[in-house]
C-alpha positions in Angstrom: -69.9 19.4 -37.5 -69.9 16.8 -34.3 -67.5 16.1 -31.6 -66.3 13.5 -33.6 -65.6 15.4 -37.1 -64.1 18.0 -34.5 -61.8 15.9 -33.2 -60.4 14.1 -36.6 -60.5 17.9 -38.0 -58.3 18.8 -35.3 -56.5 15.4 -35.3 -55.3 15.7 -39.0 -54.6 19.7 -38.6 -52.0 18.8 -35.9 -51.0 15.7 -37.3 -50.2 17.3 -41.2 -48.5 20.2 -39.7 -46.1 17.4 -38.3 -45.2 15.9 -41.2 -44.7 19.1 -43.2 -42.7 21.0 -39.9 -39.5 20.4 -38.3 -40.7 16.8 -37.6 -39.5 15.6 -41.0 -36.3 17.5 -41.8 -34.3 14.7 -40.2 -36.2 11.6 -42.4 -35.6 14.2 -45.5 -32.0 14.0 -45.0 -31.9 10.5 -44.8 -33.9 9.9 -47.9 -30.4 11.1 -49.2 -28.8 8.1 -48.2 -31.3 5.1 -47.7 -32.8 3.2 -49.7 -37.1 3.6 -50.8 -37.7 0.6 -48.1 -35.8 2.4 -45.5 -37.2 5.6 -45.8 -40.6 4.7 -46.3 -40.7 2.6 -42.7 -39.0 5.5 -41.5 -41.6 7.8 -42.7 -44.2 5.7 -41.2 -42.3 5.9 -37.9 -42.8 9.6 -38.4 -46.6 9.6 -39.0 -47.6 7.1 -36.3 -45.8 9.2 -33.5 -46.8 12.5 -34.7 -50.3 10.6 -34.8 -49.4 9.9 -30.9 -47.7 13.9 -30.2 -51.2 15.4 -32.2 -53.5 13.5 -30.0 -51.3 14.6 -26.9 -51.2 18.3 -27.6 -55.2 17.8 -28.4 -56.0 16.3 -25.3 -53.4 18.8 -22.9 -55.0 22.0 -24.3 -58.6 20.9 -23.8 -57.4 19.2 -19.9 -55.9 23.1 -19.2 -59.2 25.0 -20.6 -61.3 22.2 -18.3 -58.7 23.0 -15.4 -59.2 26.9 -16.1 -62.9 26.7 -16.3 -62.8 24.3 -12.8 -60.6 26.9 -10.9 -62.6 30.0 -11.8 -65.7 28.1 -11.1 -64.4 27.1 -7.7 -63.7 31.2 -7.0 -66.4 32.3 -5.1 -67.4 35.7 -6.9 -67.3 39.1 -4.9 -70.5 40.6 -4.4 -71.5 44.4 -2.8 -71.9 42.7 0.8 -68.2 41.3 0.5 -67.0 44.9 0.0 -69.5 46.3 2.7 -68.1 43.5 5.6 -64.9 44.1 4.2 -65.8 48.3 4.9 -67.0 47.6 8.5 -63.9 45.8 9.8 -61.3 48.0 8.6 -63.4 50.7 9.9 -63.2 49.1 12.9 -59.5 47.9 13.2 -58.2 51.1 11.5 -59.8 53.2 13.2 -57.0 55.8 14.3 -54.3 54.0 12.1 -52.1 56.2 9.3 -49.6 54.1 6.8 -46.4 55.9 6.4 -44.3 55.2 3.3 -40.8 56.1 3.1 -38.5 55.9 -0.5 -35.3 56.7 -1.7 -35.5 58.8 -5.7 -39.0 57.5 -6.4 -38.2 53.8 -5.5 -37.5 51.2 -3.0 -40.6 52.2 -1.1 -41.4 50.8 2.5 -44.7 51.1 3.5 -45.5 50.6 7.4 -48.7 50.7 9.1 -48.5 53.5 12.1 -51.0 53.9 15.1 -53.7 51.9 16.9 -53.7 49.7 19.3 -53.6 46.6 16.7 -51.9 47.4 14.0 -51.2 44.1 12.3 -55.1 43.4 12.5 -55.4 46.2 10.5 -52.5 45.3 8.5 -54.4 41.9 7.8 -57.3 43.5 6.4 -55.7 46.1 4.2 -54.4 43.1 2.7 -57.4 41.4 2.1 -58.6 44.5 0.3 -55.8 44.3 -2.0 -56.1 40.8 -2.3 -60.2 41.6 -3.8 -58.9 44.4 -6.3 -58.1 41.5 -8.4 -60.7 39.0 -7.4 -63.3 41.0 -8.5 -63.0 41.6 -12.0 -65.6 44.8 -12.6 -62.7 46.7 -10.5 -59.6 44.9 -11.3 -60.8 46.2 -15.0 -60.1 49.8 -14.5 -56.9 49.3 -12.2 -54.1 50.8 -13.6 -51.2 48.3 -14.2 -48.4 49.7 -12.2 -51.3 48.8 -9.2 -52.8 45.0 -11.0 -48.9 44.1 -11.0 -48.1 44.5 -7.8 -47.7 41.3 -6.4 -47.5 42.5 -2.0 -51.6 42.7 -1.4 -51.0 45.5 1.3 -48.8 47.6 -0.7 -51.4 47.2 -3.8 -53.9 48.5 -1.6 -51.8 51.4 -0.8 -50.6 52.1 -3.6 -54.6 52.4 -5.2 -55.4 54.6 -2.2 -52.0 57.0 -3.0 -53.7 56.8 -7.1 -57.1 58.2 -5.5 -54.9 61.3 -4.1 -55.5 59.9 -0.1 -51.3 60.1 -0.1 -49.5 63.6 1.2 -45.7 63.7 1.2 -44.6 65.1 4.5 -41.1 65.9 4.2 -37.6 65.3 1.8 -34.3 65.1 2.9 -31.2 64.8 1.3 -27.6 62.6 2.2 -24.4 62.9 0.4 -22.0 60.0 0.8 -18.4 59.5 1.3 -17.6 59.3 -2.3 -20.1 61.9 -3.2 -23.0 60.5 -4.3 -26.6 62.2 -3.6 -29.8 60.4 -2.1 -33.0 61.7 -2.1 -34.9 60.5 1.0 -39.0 61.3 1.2 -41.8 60.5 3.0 -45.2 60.6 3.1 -48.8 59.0 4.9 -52.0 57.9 4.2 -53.7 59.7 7.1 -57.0 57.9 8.6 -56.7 55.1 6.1 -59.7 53.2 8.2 -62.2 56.1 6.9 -60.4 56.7 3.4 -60.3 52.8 2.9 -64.0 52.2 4.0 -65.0 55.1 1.8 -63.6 53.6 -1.2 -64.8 49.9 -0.8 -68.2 51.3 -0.3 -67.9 53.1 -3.5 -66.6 48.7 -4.8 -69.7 47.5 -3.3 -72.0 50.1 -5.2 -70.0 49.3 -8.6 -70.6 45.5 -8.1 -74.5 45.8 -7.1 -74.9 48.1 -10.7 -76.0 45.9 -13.5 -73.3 45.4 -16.3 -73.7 47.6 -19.3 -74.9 46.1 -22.5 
């Protein structure tokens, strides 16, 4: 079939579904009271703007699969040198750095970078590296979806490092309010997470130089 048996395929799919949907329940109800002329102008009210609405919704999902295509064609794709730069410079900037995390009964956690003599440089490229767990789509594949969902880079980041077993709780402490109720307080670090970052996005940059499977 061509484009243009496509189209009129399409054109009378949307267009029927129309005049047999919720579209015509109103011009039903007034066949109860009008007369045949009436309700046969109003009927072909009905067809020529559903003919209008069908060629609409045609057009608006083939515009959003061209704008999806564009975007993801615009993407520049990761490659193994991206994860190897990526490896050098938080090497570099991280080099004596820890992140400490600190949460309240398994929640609310705060993660904080710790250390160095520049910490939010470090910061900035942790959070690039969580930023390419999703970019690259061989490894954003096998994340699991407590990490995919996490919508702070840095804290995705950490939270993949903490899933890799790089995390050590330190110490737990527990408050009692006024009125009684307990809190569980706890800690915890990702020691040296320059060397046990770089390690990792080396380990990225071998995955994305592998040729897919069949």
């Amino acid at each position: 079939m061509g484009k243009t048996g496509k189209f009129f395929g399409a054109m009378f799919s949307e267009w029927g579904s129309g005049l047999s949907g919720p579209f015509s329940v109103p011009f039903a109800v007034l066949a109860l009271f009008a007369t045949g002329a009436v309700q046969k102008i109003a009927y072909g009210c009905l067809a020529a703007i559903l003919g209008f609405v069908s060629a609409y919704r045609i057009w608006s999902r083939e515009y959003e699969r061209a704008e999806a295509l564009q975007e993801s064609l615009a993407k520049p794709a990761i490659t193994s040198n991206d994860w190897k730069e990526l490896a050098a410079q938080i090497q570099s900037a991280c080099l004596v750095v820890a992140v400490k995390c600190e949460w309240t009964c398994e929640t609310d956690h705060k993660w904080n970078i710790w250390g160095g003599d520049h910490p939010e440089a470090c910061k900035a490229w942790l959070t690039r590296a969580g930023a390419m767990l999703l970019e690259s789509p061989r490894i954003k594949k096998d994340l699991p979806q407590e990490i995919r969902s996490e919508p702070d880079d840095f804290v995705r980041w950490c939270l993949y490092l903490k899933s890799r077993g790089k995390f050590s709780r330190s110490s737990r402490q527990i408050s009692t309010s006024m009125d009684g109720v307990v809190t569980r307080h706890f800690d915890g670090s990702i020691e040296g997470i320059g060397m046990v970052s770089a390690h990792a996005l080396m380990e990225f940059a071998a995955k994305e130089f592998a040729p897919h499977a069949n």
